[in-house]
Backbone of each chain as ProteinMPNN parsed JSONL, in Angstrom:
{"seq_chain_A": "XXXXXXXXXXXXXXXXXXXXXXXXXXXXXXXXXXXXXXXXXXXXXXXXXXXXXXXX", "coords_chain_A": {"N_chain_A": [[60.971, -11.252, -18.01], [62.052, -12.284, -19.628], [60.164, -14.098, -21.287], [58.286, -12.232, -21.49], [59.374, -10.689, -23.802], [59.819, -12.612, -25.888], [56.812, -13.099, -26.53], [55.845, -10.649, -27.429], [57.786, -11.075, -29.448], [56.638, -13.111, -31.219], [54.437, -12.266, -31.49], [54.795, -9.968, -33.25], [55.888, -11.052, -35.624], [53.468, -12.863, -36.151], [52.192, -10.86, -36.695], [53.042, -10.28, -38.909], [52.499, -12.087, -40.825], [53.357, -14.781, -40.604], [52.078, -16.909, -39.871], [52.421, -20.298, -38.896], [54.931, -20.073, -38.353], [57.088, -20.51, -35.256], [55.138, -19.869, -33.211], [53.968, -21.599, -31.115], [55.797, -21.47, -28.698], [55.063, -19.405, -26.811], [53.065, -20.385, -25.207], [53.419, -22.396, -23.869], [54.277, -22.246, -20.987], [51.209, -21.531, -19.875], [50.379, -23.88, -20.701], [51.179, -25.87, -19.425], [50.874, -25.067, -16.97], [48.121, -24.918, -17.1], [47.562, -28.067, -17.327], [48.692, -28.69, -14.961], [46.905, -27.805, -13.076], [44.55, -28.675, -14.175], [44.998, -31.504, -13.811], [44.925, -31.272, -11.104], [42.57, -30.907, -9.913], [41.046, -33.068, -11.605], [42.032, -35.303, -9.815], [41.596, -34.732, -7.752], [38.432, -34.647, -7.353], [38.091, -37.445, -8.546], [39.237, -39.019, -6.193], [37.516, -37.824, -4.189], [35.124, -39.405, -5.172], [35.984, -42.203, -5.209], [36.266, -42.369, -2.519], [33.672, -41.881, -1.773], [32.985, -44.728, -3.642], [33.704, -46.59, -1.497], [32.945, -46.211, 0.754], [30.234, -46.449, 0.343]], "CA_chain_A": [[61.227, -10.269, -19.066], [62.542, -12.58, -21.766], [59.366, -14.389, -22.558], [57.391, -11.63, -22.815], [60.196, -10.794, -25.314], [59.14, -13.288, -26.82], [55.461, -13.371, -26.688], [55.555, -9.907, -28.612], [58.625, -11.093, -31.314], [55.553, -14.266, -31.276], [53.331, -11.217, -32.252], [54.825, -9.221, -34.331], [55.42, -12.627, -36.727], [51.806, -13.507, -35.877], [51.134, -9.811, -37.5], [53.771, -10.413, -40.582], [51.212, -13.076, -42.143], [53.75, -15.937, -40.499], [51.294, -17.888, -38.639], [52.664, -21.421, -38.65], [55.944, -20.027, -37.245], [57.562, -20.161, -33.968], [54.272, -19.446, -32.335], [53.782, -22.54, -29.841], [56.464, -21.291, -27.811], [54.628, -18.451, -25.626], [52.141, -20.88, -24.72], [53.835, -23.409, -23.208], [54.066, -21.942, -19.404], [50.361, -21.466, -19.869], [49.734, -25.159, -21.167], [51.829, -26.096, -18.202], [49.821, -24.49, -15.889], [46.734, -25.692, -17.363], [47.686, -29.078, -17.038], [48.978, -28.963, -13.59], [45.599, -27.337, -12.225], [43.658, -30.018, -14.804], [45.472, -33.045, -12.596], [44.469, -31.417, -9.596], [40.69, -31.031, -10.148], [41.12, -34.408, -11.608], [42.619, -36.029, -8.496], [40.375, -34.393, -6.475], [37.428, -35.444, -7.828], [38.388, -38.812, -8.541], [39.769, -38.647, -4.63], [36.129, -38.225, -3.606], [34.295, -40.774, -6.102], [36.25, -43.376, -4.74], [35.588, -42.145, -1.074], [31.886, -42.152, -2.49], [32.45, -45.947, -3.578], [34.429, -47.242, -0.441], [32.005, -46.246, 1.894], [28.626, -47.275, -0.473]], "C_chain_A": [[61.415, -10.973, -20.409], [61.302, -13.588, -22.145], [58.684, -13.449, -22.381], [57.799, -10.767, -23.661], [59.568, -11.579, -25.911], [57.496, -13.531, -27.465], [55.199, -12.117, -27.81], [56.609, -9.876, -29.76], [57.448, -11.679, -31.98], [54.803, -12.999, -32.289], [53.55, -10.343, -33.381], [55.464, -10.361, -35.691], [54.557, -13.117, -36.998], [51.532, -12.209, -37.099], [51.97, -9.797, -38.898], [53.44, -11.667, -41.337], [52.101, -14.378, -41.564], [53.209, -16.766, -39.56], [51.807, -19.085, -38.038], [54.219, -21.276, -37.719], [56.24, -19.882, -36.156], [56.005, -19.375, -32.741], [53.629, -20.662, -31.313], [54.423, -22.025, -28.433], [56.24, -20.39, -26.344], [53.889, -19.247, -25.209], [52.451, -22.238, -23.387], [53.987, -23.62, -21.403], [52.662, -22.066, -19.255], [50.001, -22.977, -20.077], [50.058, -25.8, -19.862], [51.166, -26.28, -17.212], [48.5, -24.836, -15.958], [46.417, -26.972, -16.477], [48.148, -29.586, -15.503], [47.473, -28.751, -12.789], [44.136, -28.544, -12.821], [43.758, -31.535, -13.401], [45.457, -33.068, -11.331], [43.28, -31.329, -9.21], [40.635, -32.103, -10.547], [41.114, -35.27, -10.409], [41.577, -35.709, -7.016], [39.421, -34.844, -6.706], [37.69, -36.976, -7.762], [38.652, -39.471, -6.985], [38.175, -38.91, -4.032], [34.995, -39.256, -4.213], [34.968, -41.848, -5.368], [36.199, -43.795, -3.386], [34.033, -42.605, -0.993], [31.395, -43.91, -2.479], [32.47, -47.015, -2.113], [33.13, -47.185, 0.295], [30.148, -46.561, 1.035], [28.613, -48.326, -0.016]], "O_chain_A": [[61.182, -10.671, -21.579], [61.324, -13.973, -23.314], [57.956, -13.449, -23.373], [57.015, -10.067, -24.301], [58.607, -11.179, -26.568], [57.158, -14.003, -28.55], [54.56, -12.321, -28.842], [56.578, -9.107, -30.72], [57.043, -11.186, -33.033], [54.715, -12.949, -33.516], [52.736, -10.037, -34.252], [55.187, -9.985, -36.83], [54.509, -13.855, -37.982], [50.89, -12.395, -38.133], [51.471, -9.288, -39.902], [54.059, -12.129, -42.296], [51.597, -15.385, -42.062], [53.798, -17.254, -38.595], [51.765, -19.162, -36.81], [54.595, -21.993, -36.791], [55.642, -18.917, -35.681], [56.076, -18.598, -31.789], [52.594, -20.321, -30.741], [53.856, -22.091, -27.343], [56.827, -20.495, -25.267], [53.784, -18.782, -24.074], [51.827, -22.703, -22.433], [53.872, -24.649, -20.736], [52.477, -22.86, -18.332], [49.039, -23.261, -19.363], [49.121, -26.272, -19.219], [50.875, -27.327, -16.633], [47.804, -25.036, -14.963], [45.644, -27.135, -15.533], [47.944, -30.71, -15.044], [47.061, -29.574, -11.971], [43.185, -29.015, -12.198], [43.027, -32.133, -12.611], [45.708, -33.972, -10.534], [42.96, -31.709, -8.084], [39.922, -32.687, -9.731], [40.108, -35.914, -10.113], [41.147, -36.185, -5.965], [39.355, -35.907, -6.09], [37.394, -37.584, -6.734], [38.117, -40.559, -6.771], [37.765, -39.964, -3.545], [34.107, -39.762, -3.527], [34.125, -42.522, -4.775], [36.123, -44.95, -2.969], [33.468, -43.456, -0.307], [30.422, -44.446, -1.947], [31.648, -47.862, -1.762], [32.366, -48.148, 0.362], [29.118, -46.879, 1.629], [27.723, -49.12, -0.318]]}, "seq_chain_B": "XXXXXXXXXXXXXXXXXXXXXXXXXXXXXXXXXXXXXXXXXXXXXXXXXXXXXXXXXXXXXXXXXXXXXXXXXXXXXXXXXXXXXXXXXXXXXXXXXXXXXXXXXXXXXXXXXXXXXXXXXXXXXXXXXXXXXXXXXXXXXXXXXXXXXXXXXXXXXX", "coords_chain_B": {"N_chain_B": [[38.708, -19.349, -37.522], [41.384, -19.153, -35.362], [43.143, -21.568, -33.836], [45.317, -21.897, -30.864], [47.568, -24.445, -31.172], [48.374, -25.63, -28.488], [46.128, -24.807, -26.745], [43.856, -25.984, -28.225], [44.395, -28.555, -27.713], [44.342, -28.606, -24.508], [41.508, -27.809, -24.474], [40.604, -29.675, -25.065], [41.002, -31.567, -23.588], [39.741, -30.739, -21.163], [37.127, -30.326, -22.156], [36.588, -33.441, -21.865], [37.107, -34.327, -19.155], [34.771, -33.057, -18.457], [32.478, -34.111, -19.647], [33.211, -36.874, -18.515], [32.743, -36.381, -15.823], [30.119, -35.475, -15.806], [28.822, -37.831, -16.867], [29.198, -39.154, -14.681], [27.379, -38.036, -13.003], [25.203, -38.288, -14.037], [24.581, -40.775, -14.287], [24.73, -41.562, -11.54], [22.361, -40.214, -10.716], [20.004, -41.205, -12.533], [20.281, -43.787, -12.833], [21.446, -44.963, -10.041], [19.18, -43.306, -8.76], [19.982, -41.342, -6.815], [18.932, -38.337, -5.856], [18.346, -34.694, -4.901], [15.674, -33.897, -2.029], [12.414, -33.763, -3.523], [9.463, -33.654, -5.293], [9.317, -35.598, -6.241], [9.117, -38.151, -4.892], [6.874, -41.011, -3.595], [5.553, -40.434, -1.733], [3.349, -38.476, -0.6], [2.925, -35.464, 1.14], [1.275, -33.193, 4.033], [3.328, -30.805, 5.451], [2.295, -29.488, 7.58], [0.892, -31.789, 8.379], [1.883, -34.061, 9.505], [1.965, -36.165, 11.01], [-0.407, -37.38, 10.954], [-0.426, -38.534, 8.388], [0.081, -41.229, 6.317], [3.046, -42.995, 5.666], [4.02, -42.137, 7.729], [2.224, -41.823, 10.015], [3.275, -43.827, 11.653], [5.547, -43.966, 12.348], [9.433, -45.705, 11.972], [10.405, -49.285, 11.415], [9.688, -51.053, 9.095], [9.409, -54.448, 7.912], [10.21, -55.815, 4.66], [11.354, -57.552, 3.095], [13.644, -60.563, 2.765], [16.001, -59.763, 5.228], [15.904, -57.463, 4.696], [14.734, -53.751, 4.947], [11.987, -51.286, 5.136], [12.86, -47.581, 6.301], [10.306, -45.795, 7.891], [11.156, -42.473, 9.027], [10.869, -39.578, 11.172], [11.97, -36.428, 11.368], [12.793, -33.786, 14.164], [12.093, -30.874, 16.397], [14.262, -31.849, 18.977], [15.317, -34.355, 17.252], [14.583, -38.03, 16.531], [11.956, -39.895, 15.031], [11.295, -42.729, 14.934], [13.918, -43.228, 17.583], [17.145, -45.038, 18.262], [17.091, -46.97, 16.703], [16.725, -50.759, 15.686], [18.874, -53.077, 14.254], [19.482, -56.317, 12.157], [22.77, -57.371, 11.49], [23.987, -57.126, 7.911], [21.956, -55.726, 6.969], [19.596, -54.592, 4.667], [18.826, -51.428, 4.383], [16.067, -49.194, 3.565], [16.037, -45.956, 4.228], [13.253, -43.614, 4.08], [13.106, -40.506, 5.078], [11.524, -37.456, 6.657], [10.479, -34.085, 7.669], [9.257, -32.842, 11.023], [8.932, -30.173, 11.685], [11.053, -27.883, 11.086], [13.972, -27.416, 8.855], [16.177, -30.403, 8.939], [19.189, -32.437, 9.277], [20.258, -35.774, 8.083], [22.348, -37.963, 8.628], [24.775, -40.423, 8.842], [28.181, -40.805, 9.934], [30.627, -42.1, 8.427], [29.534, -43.552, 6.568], [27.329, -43.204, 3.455], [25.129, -42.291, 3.846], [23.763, -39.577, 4.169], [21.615, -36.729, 4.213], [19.275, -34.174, 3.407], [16.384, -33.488, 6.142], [13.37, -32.215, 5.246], [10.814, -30.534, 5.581], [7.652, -31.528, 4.835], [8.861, -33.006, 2.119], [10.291, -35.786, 0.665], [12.61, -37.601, 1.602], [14.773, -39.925, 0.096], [17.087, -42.738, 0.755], [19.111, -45.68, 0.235], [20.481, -47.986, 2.248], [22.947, -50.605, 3.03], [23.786, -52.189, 5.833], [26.589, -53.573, 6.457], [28.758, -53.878, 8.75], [28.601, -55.274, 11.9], [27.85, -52.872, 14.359], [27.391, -49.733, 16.329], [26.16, -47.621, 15.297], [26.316, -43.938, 14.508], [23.258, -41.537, 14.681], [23.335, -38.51, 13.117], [22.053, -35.092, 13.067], [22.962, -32.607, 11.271], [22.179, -30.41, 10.184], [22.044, -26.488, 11.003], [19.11, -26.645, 13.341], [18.412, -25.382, 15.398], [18.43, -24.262, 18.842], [19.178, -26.437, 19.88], [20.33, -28.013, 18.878], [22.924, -29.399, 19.112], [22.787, -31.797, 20.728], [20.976, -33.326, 18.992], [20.572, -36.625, 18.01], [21.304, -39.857, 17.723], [21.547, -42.94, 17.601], [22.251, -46.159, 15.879], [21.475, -49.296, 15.934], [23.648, -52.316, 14.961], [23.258, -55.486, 15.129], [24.869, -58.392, 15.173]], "CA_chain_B": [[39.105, -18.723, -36.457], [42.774, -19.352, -35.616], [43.157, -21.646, -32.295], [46.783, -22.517, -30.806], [47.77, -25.99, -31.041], [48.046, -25.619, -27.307], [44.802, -24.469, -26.394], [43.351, -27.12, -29.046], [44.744, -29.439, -26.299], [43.42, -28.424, -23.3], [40.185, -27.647, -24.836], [40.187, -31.072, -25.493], [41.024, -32.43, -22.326], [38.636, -29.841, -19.921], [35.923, -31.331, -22.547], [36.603, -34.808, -21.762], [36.889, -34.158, -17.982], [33.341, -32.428, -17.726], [32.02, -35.225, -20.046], [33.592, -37.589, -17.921], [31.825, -36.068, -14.194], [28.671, -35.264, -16.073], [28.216, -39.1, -16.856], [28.77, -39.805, -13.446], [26.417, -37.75, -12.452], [24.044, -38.64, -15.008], [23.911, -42.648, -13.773], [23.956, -41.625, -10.251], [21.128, -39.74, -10.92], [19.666, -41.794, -13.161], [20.55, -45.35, -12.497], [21.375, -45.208, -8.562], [18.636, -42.767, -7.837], [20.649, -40.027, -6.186], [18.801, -36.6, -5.778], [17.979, -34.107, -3.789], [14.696, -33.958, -2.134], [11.449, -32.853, -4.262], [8.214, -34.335, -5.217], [9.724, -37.078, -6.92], [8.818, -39.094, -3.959], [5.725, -41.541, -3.953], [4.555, -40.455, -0.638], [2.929, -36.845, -0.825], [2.413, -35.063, 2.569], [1.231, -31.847, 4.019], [4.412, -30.526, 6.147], [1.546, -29.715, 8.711], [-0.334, -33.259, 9.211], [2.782, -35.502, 9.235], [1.735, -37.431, 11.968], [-1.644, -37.923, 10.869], [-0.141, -39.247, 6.95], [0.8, -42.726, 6.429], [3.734, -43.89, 6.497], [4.656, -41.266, 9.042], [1.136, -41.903, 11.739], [3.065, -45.138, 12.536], [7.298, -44.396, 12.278], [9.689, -46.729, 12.415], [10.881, -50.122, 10.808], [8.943, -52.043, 8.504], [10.181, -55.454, 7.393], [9.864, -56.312, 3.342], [11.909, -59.051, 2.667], [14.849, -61.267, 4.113], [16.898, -59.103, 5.976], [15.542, -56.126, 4.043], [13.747, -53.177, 5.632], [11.733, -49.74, 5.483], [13.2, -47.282, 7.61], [10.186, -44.38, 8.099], [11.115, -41.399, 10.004], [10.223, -38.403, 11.22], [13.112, -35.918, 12.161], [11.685, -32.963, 14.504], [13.475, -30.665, 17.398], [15.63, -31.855, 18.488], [15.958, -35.744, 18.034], [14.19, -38.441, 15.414], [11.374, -40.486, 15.577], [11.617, -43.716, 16.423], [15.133, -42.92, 17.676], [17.665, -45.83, 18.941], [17.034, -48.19, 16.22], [18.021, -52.172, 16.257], [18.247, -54.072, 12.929], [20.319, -57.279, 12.254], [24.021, -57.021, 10.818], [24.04, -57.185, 6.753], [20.069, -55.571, 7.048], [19.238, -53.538, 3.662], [17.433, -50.458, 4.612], [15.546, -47.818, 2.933], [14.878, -44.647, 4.628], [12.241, -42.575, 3.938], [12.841, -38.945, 5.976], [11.052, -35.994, 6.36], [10.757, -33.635, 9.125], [7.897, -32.218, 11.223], [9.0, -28.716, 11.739], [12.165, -26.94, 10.211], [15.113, -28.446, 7.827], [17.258, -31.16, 9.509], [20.323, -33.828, 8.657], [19.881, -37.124, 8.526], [23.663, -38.178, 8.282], [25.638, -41.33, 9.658], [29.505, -40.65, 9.685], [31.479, -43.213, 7.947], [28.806, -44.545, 5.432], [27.204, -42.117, 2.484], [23.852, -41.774, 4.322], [23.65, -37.931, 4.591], [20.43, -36.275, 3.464], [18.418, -33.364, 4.011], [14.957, -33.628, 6.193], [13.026, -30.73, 4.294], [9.247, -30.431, 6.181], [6.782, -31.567, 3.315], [9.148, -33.108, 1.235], [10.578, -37.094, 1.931], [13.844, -38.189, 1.059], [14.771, -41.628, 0.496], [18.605, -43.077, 0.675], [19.208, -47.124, 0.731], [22.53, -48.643, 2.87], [23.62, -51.8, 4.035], [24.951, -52.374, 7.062], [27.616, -54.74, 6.948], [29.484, -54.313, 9.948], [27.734, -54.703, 13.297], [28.322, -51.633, 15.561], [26.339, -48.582, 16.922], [26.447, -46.271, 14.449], [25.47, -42.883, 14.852], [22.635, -41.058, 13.636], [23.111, -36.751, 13.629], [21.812, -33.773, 12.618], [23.787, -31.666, 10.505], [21.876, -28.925, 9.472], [21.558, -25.883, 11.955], [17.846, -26.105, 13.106], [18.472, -24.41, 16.39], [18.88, -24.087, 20.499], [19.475, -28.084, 20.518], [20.661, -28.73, 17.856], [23.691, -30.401, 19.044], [22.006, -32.447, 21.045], [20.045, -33.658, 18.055], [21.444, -37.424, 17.854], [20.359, -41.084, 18.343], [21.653, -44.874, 17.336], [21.63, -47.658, 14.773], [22.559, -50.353, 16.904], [23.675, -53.486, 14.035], [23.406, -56.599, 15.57], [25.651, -59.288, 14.695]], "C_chain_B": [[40.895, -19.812, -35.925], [42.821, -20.169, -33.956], [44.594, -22.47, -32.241], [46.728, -23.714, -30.87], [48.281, -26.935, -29.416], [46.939, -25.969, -26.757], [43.958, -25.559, -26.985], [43.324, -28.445, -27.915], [44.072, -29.834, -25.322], [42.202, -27.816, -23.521], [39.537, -29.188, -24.94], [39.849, -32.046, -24.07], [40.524, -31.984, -21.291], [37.306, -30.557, -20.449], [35.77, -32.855, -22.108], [36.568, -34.973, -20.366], [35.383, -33.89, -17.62], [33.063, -33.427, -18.847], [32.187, -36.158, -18.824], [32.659, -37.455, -16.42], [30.417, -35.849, -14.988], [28.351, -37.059, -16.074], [27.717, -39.755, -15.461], [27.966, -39.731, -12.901], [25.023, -38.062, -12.735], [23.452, -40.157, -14.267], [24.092, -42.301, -12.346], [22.014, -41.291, -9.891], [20.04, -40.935, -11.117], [18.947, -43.41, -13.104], [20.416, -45.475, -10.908], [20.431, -44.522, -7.731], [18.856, -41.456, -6.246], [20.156, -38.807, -6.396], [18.149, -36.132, -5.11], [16.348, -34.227, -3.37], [13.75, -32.895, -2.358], [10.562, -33.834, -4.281], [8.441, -35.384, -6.234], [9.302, -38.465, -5.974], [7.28, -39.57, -4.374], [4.929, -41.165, -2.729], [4.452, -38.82, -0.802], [2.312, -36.719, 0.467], [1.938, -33.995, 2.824], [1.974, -31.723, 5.192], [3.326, -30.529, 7.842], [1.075, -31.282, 9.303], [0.723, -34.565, 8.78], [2.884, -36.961, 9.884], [0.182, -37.98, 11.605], [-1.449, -38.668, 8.944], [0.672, -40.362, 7.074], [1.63, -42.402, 5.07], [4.0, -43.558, 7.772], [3.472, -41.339, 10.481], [1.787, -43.118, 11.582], [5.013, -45.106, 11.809], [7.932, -45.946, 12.7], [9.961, -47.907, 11.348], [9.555, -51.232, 10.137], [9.679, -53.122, 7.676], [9.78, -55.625, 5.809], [10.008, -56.882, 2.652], [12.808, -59.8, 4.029], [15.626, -60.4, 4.608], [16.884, -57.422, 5.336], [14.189, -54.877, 4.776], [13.643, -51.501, 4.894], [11.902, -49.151, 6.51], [12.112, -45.563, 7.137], [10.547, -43.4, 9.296], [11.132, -40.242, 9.82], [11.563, -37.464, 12.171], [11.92, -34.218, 12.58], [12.883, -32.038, 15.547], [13.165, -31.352, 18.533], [15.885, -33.574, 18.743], [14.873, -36.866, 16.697], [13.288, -39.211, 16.018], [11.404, -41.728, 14.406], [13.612, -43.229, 16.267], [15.635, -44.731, 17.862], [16.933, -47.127, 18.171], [17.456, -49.514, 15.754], [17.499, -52.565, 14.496], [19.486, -55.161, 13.284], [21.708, -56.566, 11.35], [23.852, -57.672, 8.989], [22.556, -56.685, 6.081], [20.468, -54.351, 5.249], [18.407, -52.456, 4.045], [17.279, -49.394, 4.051], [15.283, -46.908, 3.827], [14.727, -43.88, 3.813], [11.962, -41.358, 5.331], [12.107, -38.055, 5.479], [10.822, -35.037, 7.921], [9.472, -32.839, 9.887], [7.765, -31.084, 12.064], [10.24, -28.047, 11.06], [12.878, -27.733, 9.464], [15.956, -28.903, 9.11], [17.935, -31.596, 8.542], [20.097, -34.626, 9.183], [21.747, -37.856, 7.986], [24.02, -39.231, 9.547], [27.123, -40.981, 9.509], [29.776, -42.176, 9.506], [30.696, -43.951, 7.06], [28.346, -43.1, 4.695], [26.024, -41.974, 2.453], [24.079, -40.117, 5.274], [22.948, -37.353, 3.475], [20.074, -35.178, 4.213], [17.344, -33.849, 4.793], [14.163, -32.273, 5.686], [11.318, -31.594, 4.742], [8.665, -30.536, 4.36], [7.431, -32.212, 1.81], [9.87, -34.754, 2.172], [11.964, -37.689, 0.883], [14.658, -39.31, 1.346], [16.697, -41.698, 0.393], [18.345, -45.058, 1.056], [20.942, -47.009, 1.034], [22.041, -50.02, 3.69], [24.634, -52.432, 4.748], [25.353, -53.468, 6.958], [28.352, -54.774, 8.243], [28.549, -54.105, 10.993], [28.867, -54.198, 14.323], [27.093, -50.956, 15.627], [27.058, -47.774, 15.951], [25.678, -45.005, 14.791], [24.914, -42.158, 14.028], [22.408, -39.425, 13.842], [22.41, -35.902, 12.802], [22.503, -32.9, 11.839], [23.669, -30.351, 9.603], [21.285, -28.038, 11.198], [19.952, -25.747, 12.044], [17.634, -25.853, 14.445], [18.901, -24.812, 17.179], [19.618, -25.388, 20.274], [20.323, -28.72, 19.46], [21.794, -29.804, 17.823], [23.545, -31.352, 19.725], [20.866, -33.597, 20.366], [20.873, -35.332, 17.433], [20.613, -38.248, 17.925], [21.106, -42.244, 17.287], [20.972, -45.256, 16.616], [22.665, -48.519, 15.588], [22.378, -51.791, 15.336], [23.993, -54.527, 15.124], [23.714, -57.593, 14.912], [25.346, -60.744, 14.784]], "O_chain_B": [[41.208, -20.958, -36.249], [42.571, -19.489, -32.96], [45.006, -23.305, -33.045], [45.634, -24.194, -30.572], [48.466, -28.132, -29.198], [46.662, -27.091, -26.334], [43.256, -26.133, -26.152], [42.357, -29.069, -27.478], [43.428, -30.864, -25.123], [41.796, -27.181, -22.548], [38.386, -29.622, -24.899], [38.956, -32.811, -23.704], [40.711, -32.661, -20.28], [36.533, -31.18, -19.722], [34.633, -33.327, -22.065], [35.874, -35.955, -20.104], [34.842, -34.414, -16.646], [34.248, -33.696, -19.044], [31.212, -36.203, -18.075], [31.974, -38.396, -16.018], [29.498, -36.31, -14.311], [27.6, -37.483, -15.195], [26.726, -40.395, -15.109], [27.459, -40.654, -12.263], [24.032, -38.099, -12.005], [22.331, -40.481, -13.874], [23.31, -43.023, -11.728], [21.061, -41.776, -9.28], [19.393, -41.482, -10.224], [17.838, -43.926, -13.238], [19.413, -46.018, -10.446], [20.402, -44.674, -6.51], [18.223, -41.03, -5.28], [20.825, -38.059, -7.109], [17.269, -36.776, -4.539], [15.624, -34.637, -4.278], [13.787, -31.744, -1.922], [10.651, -34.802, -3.525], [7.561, -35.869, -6.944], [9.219, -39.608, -6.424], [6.556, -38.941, -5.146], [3.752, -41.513, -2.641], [5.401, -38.091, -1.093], [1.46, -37.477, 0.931], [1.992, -33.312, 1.801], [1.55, -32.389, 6.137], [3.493, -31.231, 8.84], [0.984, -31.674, 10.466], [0.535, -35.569, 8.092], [3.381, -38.064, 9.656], [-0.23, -39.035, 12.087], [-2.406, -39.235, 8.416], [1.698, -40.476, 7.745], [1.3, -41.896, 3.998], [4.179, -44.316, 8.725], [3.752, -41.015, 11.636], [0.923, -43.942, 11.282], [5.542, -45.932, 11.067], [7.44, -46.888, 13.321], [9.727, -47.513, 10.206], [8.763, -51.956, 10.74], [10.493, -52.772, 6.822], [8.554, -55.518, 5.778], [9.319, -57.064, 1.648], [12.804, -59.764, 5.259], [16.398, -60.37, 3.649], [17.685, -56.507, 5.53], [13.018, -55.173, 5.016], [14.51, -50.786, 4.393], [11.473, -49.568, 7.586], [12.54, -44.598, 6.504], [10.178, -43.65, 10.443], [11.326, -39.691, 8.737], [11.975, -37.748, 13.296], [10.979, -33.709, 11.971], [14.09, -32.274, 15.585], [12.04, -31.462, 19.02], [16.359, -34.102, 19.749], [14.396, -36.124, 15.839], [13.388, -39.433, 17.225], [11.524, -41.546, 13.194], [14.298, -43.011, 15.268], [14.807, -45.622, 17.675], [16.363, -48.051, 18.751], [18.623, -49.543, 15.363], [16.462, -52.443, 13.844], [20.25, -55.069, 14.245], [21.663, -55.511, 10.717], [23.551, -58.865, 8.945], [22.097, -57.09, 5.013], [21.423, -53.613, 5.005], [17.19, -52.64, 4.009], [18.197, -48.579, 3.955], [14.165, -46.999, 4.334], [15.516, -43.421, 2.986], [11.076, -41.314, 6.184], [11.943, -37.781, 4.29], [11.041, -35.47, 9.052], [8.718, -32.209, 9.146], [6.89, -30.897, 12.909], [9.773, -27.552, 10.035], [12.45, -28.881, 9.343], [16.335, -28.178, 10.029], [17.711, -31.43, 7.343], [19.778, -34.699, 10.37], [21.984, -38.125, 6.808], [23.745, -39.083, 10.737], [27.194, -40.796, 8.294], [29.348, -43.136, 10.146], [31.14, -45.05, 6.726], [28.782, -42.026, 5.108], [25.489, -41.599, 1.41], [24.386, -39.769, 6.414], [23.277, -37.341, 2.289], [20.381, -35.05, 5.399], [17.004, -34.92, 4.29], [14.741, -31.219, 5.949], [10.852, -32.682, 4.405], [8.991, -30.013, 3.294], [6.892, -32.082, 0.711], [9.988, -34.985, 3.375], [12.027, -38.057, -0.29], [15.133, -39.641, 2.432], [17.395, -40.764, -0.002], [17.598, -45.54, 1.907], [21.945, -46.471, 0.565], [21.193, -50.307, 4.535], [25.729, -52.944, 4.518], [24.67, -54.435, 7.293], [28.505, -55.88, 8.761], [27.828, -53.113, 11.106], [29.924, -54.596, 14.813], [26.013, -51.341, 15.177], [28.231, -47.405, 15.889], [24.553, -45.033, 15.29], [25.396, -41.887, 12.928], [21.504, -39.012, 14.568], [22.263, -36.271, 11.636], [22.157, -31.905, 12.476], [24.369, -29.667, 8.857], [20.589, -28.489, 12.107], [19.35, -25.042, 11.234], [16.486, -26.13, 14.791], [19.753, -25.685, 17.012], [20.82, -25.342, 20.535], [20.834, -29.839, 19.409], [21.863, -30.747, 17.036], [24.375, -32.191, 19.375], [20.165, -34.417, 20.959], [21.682, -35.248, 16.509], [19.423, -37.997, 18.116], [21.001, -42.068, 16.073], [19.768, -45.106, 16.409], [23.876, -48.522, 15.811], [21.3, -52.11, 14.835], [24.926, -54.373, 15.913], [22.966, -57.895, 13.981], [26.128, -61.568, 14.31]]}, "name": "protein", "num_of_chains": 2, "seq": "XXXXXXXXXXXXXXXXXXXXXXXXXXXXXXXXXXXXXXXXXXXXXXXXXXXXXXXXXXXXXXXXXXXXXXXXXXXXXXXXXXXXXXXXXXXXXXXXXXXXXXXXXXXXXXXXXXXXXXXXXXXXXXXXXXXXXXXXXXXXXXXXXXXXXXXXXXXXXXXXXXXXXXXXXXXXXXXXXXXXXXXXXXXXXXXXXXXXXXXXXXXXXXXXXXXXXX"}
C-alpha cells in the first residue's frame, strides 16, 4: 500500500512540472528486480559457455 | 523523451549482455565454424543416392594427417554406418554426417559432439579425443520403432 502511495505522490510531482524531484524512489523495487533476474540469465548463460568450453 | 535514471541503467546493462552473447555467437559462428546444417557444406548430395555419392559410396575413416582423421558417415534406421569405430587416443576427427532416410542425432555424451543427421544435407563437427575409453555414439532425435536401439561405439585406444 505505501509505495504505491508513493508511486502516485511520485506522480502527481511528476505532473506539477517537478521532474528532477524525488522521482527515483518508485523505481527502485523494479531496478531490484531487474537486476536480480539480469544475474540470473547471466549466470546461466555463462554456466553453459563454460560447460561448452570444458568439454571442447 | 524523459527516461528514469533507473531504467537508463538497466537499459544499459540488458544492451551490454545481448552484445556480449551475440559476439559469442558471432565467432562461434564465424571463427569456430558452428552451424546448423545447410548447403554450406562442400559435399552436395541427393538425399536419395547417398550410397552411390562420394564420400558416402565408401563410409568410414579416412586418415589425413598424423593422428588426424575424416570421420564419413551415414546415419540410417536404426544404427550408423560404419558403426563400432577404433581410432588412436589424442586422434583429431572430423565428421561429416548425413542420413539415408529420416532426421537422426549424432551425439556423444560428455563431449560437445551433438548434431543433427538431416537426409540431403551433411553436417560436419571436429573433436579430439583425449581420453581413451568407449565412448558412446546415440541417436537423439525421434526417428522411430528403434529408435532406442539406435547406438554404436568410439572405442579410443590408448
Amino acid at each position: 500500500m505505501d509505495a504505491r502511495r508513493d508511486q502516485m505522490e511520485s506522480k502527481q510531482t511528476y505532473n506539477g512540472n517537478k521532474q528532477e524531484h524525488g522521482q527515483d524512489e518508485p523505481l527502485k523495487g523494479t531496478f531490484a528486480s531487474v537486476l536480480m533476474l539480469g544475474a540470473f540469465i547471466a549466470v546461466s548463460w555463462i554456466g553453459v559457455f563454460l560447460l561448452f568450453l570444458y568439454r571442447s | 523523451m524523459h527516461i528514469h535514471r533507473l531504467e537508463k541503467i538497466w537499459i544499459i546493462i540488458g544492451t551490454a549482455m545481448l552484445v556480449v552473447f551475440l559476439v559469442a555467437i558471432g565467432i562461434g559462428a564465424f571463427a569456430m565454424g558452428n552451424h546448423p546444417p545447410g548447403h554450406t557444406s562442400a559435399i552436395k548430395l541427393d538425399p536419395e543416392k547417398v550410397y552411390e555419392t562420394p564420400p558416402f559410396d565408401n563410409p568410414g575413416l579416412e586418415k589425413i594427417g598424423e593422428n588426424e582423421y575424416n570421420a564419413y558417415i551415414v546415419a540410417y534406421i536404426y544404427g550408423y554406418n560404419p558403426g563400432n569405430i577404433e581410432i588412436p587416443v589424442g586422434a583429431t576427427v572430423h565428421f561429416y554426417v548425413t542420413s539415408a532416410d529420416v532426421v537422426h542425432g549424432f551425439n556423444i555424451p560428455g563431449t560437445i559432439v551433438n548434431m543433427m543427421a538431416v537426409p540431403g544435407e551433411v553436417n560436419e563437427m571436429t573433436y579430439t579425443f583425449d581420453e581413451p575409453a568407449e565412448y558412446l555414439l546415440l541417436c537423439n532425435e525421434y526417428c522411430g520403432i528403434g529408435h532406442e536401439y539406435m547406438a554404436t561405439t568410439i572405442t579410443v585406444k590408448g
